[in-house]
FILO-83181 format. One record per atom (N, C-alpha, C, O, CB): x, y, z; residue in three letters; atom name. Coordinates in nm, 3 decimals. Glycine has a CB too. Example, Ala and Ser with C-alpha at 12.3 -4.5 7.8 and 13.67 -1.06 7.14 Angstrom:
residues 2
+---------+---------+---------+------+------+
:       X :       Y :       Z : resn : name :
+---------+---------+---------+------+------+
:   1.319 :  -0.569 :   0.780 :  ala :    N :
:   1.230 :  -0.450 :   0.780 :  ala :   CA :
:   1.320 :  -0.330 :   0.780 :  ala :    C :
:   1.424 :  -0.332 :   0.846 :  ala :    O :
:   1.131 :  -0.447 :   0.905 :  ala :   CB :
:   1.285 :  -0.225 :   0.708 :  ser :    N :
:   1.367 :  -0.106 :   0.714 :  ser :   CA :
:   1.290 :   0.003 :   0.787 :  ser :    C :
:   1.341 :   0.114 :   0.804 :  ser :    O :
:   1.408 :  -0.060 :   0.572 :  ser :   CB :
+---------+---------+---------+------+------+
***
This chain:
residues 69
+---------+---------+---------+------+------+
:       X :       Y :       Z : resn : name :
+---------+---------+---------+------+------+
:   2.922 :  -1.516 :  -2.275 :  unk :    N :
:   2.940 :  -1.397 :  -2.193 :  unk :   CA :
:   2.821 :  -1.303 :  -2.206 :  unk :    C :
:   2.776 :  -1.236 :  -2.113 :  unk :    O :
:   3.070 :  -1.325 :  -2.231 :  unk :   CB :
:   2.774 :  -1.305 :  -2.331 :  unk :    N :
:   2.654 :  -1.224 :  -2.362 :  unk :   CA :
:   2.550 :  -1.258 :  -2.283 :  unk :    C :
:   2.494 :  -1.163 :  -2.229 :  unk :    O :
:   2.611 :  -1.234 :  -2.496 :  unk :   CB :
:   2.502 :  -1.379 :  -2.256 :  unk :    N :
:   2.397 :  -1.415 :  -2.195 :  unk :   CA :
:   2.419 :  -1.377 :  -2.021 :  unk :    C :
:   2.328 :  -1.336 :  -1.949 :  unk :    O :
:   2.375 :  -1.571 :  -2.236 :  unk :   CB :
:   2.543 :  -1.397 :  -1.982 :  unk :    N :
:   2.530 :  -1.370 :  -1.849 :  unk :   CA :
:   2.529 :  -1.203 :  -1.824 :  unk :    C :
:   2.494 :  -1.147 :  -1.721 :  unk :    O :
:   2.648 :  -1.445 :  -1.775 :  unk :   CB :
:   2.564 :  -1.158 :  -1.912 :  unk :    N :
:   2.541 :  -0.998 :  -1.908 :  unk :   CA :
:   2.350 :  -0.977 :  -1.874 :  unk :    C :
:   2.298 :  -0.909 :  -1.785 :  unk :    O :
:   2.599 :  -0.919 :  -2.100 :  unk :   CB :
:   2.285 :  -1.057 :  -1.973 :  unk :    N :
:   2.175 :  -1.025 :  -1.998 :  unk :   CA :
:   2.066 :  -1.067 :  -1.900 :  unk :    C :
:   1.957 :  -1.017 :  -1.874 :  unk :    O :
:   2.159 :  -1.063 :  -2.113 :  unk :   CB :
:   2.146 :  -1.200 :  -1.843 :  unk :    N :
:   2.104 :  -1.271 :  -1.667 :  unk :   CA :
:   2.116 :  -1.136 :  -1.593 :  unk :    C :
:   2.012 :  -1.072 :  -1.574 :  unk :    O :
:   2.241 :  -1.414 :  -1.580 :  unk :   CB :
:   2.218 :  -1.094 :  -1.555 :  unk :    N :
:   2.235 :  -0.977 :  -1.413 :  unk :   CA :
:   2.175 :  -0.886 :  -1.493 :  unk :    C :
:   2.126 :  -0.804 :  -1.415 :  unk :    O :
:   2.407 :  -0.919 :  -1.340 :  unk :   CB :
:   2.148 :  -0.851 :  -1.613 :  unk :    N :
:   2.040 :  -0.684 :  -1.664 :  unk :   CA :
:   1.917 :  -0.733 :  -1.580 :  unk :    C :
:   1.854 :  -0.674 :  -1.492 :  unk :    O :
:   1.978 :  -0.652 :  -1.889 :  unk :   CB :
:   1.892 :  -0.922 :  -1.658 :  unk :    N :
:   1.746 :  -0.907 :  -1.585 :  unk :   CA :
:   1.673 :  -0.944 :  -1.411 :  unk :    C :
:   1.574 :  -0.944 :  -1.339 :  unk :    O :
:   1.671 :  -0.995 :  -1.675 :  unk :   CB :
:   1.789 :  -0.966 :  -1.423 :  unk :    N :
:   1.777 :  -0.991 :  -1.229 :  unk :   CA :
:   1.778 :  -0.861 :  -1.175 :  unk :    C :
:   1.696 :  -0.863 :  -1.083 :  unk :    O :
:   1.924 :  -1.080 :  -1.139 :  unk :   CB :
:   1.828 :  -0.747 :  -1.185 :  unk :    N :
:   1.851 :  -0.654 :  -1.150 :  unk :   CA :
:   1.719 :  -0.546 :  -1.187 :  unk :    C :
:   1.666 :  -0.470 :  -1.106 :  unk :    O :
:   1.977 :  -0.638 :  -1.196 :  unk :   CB :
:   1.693 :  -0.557 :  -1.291 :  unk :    N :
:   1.559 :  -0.505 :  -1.328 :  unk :   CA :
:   1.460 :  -0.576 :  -1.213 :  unk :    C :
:   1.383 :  -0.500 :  -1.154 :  unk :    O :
:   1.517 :  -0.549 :  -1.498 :  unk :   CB :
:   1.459 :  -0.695 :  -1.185 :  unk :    N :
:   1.330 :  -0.765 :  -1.149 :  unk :   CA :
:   1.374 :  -0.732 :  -0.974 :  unk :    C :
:   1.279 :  -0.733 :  -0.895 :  unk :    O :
:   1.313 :  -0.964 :  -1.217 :  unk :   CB :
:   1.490 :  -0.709 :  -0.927 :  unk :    N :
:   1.450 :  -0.676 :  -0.786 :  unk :   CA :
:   1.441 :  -0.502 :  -0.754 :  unk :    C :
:   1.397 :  -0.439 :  -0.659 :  unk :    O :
:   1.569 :  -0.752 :  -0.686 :  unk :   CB :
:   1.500 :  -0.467 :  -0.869 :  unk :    N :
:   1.393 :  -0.290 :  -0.865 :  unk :   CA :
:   1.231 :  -0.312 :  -0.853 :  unk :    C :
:   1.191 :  -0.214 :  -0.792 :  unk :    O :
:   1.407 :  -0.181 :  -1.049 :  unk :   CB :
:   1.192 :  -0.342 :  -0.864 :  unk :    N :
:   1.032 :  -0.380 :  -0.886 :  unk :   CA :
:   0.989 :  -0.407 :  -0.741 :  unk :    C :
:   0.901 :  -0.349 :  -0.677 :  unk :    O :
:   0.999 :  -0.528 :  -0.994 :  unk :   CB :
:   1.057 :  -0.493 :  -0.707 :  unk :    N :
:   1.025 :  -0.551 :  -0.597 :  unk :   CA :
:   1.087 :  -0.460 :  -0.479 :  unk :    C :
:   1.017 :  -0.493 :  -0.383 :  unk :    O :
:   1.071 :  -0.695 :  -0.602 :  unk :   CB :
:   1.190 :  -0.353 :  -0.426 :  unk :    N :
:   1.200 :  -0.258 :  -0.392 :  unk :   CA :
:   1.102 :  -0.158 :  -0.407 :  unk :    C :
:   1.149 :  -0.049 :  -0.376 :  unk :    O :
:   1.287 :  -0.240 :  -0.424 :  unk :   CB :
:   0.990 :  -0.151 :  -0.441 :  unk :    N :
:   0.901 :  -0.061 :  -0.427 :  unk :   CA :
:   0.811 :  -0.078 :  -0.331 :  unk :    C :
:   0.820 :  -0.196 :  -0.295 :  unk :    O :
:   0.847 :  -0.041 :  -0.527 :  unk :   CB :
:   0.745 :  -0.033 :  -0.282 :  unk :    N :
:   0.659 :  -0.023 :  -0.149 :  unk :   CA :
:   0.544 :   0.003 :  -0.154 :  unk :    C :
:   0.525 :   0.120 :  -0.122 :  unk :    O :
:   0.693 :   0.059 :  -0.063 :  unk :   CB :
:   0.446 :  -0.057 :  -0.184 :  unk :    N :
:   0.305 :  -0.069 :  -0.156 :  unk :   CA :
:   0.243 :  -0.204 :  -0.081 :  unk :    C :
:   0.281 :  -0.321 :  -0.081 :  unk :    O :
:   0.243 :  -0.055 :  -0.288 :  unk :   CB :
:   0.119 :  -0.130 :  -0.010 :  unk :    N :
:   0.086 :  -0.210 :   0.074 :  unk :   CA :
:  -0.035 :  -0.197 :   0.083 :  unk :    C :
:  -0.056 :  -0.085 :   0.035 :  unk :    O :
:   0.144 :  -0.206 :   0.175 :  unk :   CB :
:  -0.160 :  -0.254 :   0.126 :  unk :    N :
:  -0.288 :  -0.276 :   0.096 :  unk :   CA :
:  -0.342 :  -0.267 :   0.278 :  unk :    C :
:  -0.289 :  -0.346 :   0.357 :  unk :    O :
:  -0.310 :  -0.439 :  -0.007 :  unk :   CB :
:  -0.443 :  -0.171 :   0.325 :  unk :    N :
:  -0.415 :  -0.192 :   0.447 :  unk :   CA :
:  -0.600 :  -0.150 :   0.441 :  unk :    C :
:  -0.642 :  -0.073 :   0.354 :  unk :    O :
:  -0.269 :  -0.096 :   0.535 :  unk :   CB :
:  -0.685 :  -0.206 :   0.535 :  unk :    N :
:  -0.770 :  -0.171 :   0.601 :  unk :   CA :
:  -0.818 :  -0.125 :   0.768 :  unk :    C :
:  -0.743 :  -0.132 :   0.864 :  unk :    O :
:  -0.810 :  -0.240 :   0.560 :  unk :   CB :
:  -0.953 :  -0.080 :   0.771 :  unk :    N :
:  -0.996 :  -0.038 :   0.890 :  unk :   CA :
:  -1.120 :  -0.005 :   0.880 :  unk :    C :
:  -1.169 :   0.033 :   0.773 :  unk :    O :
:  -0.929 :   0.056 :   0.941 :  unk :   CB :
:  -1.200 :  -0.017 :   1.015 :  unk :    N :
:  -1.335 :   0.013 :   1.064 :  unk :   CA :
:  -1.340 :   0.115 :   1.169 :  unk :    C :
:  -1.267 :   0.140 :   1.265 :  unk :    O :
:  -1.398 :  -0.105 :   1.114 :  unk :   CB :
:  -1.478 :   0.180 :   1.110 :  unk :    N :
:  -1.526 :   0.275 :   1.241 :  unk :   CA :
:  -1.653 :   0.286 :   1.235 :  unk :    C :
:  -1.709 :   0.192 :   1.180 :  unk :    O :
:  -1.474 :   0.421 :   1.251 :  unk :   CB :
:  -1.709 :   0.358 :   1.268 :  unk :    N :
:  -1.873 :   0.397 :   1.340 :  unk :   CA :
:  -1.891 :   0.511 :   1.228 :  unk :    C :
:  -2.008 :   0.531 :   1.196 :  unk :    O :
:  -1.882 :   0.473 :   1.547 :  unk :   CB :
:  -1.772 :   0.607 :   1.150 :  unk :    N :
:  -1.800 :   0.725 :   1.079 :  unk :   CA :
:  -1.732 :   0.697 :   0.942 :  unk :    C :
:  -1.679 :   0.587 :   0.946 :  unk :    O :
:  -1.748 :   0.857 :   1.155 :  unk :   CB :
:  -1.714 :   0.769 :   0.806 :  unk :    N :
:  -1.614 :   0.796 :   0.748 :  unk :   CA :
:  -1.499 :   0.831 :   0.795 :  unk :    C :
:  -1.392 :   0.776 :   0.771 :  unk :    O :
:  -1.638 :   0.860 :   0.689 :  unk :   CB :
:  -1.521 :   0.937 :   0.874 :  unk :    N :
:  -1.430 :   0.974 :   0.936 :  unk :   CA :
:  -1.347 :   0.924 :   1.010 :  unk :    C :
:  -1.233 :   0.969 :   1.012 :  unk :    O :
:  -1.458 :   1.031 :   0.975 :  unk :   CB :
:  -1.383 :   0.821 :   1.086 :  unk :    N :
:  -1.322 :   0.742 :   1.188 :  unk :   CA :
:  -1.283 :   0.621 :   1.119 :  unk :    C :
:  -1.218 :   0.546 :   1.192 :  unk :    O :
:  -1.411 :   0.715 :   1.310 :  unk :   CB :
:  -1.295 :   0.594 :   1.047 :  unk :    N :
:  -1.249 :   0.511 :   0.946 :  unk :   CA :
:  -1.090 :   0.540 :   0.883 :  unk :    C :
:  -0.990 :   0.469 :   0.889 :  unk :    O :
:  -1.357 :   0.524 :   0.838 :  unk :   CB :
:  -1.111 :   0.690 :   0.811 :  unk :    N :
:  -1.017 :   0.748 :   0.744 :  unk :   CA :
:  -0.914 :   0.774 :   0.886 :  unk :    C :
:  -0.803 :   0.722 :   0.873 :  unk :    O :
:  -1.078 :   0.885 :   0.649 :  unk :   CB :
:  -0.929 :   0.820 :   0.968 :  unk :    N :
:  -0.870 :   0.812 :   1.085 :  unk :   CA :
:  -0.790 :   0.728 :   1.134 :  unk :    C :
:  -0.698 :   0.767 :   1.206 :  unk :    O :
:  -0.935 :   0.815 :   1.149 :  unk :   CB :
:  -0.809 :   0.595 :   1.104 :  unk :    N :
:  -0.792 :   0.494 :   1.096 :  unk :   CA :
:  -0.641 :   0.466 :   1.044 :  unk :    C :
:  -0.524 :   0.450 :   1.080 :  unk :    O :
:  -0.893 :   0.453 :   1.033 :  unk :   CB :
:  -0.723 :   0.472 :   0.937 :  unk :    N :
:  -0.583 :   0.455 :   0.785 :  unk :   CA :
:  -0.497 :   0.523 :   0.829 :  unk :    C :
:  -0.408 :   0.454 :   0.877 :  unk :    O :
:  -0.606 :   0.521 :   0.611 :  unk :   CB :
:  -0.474 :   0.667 :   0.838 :  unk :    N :
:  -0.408 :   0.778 :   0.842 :  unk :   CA :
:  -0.324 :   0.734 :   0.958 :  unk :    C :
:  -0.205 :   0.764 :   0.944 :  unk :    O :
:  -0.492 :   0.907 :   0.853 :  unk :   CB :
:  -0.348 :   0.682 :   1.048 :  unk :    N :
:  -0.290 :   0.661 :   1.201 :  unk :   CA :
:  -0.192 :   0.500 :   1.144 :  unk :    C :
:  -0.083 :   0.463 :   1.187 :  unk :    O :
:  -0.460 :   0.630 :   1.361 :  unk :   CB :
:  -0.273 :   0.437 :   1.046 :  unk :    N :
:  -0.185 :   0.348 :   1.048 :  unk :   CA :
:  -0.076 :   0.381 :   0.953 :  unk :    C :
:   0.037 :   0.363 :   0.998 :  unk :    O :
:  -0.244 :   0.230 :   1.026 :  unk :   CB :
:  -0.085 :   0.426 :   0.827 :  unk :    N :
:   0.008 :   0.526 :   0.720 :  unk :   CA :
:   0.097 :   0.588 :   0.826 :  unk :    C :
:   0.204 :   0.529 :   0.814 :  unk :    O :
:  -0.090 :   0.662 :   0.620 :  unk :   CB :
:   0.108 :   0.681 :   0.929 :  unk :    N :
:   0.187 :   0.778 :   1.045 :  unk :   CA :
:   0.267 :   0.678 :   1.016 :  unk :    C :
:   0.364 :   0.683 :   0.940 :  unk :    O :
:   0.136 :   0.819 :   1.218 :  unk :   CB :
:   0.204 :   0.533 :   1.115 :  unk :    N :
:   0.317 :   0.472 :   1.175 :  unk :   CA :
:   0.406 :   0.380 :   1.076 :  unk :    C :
:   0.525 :   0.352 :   1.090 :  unk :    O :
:   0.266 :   0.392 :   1.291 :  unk :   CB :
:   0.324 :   0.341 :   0.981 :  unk :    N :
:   0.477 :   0.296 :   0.844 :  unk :   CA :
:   0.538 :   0.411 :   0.809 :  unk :    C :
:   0.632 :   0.382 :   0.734 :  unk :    O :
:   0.430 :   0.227 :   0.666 :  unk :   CB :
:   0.530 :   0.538 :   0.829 :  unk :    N :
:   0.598 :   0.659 :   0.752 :  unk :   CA :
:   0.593 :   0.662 :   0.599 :  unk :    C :
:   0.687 :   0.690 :   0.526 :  unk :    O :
:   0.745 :   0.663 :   0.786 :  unk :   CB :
:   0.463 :   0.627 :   0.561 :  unk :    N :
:   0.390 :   0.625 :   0.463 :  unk :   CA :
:   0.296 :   0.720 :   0.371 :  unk :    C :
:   0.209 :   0.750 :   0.452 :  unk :    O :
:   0.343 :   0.558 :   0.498 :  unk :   CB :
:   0.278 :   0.756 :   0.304 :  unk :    N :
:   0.109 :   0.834 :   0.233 :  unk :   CA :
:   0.043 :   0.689 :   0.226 :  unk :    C :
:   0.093 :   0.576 :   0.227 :  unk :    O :
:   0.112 :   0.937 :   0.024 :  unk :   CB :
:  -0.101 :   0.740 :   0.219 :  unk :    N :
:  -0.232 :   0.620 :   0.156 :  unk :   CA :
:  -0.312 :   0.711 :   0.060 :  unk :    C :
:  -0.303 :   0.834 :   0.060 :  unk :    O :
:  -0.364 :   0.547 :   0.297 :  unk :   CB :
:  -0.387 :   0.642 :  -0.018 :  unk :    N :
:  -0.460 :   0.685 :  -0.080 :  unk :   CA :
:  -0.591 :   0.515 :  -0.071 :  unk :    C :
:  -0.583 :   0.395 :  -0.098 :  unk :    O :
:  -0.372 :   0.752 :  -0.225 :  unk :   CB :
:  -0.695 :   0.612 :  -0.019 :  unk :    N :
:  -0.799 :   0.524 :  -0.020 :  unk :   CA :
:  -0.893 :   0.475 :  -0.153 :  unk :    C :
:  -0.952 :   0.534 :  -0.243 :  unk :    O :
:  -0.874 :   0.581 :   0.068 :  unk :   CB :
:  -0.876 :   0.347 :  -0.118 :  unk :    N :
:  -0.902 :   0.260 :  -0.262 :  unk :   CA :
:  -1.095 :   0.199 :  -0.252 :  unk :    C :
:  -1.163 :   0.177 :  -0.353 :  unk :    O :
:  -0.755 :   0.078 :  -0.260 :  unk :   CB :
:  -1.135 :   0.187 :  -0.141 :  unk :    N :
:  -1.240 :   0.164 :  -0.143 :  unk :   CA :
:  -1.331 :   0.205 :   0.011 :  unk :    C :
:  -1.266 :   0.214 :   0.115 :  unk :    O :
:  -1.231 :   0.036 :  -0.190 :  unk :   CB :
:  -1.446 :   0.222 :   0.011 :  unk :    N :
:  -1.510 :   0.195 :   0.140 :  unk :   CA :
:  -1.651 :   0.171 :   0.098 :  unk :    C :
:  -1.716 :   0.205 :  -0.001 :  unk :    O :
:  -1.496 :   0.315 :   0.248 :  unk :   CB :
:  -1.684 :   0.084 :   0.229 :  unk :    N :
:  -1.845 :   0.068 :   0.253 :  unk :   CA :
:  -1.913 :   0.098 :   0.349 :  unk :    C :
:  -1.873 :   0.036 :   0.448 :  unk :    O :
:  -1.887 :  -0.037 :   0.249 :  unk :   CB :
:  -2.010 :   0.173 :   0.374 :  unk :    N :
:  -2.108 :   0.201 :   0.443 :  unk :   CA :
:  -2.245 :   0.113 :   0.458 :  unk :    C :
:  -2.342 :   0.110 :   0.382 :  unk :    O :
:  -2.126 :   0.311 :   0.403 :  unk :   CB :
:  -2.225 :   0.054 :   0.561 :  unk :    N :
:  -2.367 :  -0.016 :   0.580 :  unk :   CA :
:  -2.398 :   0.036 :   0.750 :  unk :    C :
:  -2.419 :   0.154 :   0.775 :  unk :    O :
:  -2.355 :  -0.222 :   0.556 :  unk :   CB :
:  -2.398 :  -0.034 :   0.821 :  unk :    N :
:  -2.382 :  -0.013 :   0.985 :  unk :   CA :
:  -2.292 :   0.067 :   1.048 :  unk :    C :
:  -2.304 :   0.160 :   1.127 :  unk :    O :
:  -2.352 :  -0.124 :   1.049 :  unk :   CB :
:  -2.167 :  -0.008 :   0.980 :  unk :    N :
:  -2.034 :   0.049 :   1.030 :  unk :   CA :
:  -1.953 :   0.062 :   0.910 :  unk :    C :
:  -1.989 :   0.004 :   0.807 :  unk :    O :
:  -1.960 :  -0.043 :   1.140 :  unk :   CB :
:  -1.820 :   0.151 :   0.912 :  unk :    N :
:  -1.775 :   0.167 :   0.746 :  unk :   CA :
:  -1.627 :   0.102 :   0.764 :  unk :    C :
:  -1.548 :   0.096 :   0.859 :  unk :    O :
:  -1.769 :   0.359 :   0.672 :  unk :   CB :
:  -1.627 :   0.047 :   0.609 :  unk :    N :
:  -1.468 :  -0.060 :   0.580 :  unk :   CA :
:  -1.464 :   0.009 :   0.494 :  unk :    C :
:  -1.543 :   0.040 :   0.405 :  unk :    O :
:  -1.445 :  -0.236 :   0.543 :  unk :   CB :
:  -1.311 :   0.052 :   0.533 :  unk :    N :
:  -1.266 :   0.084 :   0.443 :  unk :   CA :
:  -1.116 :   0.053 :   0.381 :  unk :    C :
:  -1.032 :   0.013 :   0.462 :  unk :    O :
:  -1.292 :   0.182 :   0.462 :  unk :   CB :
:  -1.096 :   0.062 :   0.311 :  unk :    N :
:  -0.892 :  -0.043 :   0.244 :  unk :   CA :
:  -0.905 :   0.121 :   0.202 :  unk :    C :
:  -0.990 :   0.210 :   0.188 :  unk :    O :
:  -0.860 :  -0.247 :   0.041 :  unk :   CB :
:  -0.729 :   0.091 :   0.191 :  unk :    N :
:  -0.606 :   0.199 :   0.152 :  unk :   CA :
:  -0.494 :   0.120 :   0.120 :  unk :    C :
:  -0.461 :   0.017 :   0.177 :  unk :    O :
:  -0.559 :   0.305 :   0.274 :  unk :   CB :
:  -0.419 :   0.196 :  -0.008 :  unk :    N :
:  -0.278 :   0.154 :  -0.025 :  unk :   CA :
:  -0.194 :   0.248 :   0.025 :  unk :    C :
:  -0.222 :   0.367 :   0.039 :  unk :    O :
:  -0.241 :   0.129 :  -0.161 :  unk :   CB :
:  -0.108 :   0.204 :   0.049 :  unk :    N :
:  -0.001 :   0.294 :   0.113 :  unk :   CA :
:   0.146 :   0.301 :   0.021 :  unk :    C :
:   0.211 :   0.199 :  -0.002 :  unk :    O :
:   0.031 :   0.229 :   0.271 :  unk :   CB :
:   0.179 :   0.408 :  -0.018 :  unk :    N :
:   0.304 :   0.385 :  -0.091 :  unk :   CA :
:   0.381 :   0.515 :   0.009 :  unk :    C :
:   0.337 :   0.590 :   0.095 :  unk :    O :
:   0.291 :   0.408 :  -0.291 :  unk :   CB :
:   0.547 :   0.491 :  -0.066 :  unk :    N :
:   0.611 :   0.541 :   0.026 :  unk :   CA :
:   0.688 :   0.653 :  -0.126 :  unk :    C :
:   0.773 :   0.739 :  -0.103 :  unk :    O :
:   0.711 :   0.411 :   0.141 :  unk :   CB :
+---------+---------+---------+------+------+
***
């Protein structure tokens, strides 16, 4: 009986985890700005925050964001 107690503690622990919401999202533009623009427009539409995790500037700028809720 002990052990199946300790089965549903840890199943239950392990799909809290997985109920959490992050998501890894990119975009391009011509600016920083239009970049971040980007993100932000896509964050709106999950009903999300982001916080930007990387960008590059060469020609045009890439940039990734995670999005948590």
């Amino acid at each position: 009986m002990k052990s199946v107690k300790t089965f549903v503690v840890v199943a239950a622990l392990s799909l809290a985890s997985f109920g959490s919401f992050a998501q890894s999202i990119s975009a391009t533009g011509s600016s920083l700005d239009a970049a971040e623009s980007a993100i932000a427009a896509k964050a709106q539409e999950a009903g999300a925050n982001y916080k930007i995790t990387s960008a590059l500037a060469n020609n045009r700028v890439y940039m990734t964001a995670e999005l948590t809720k």
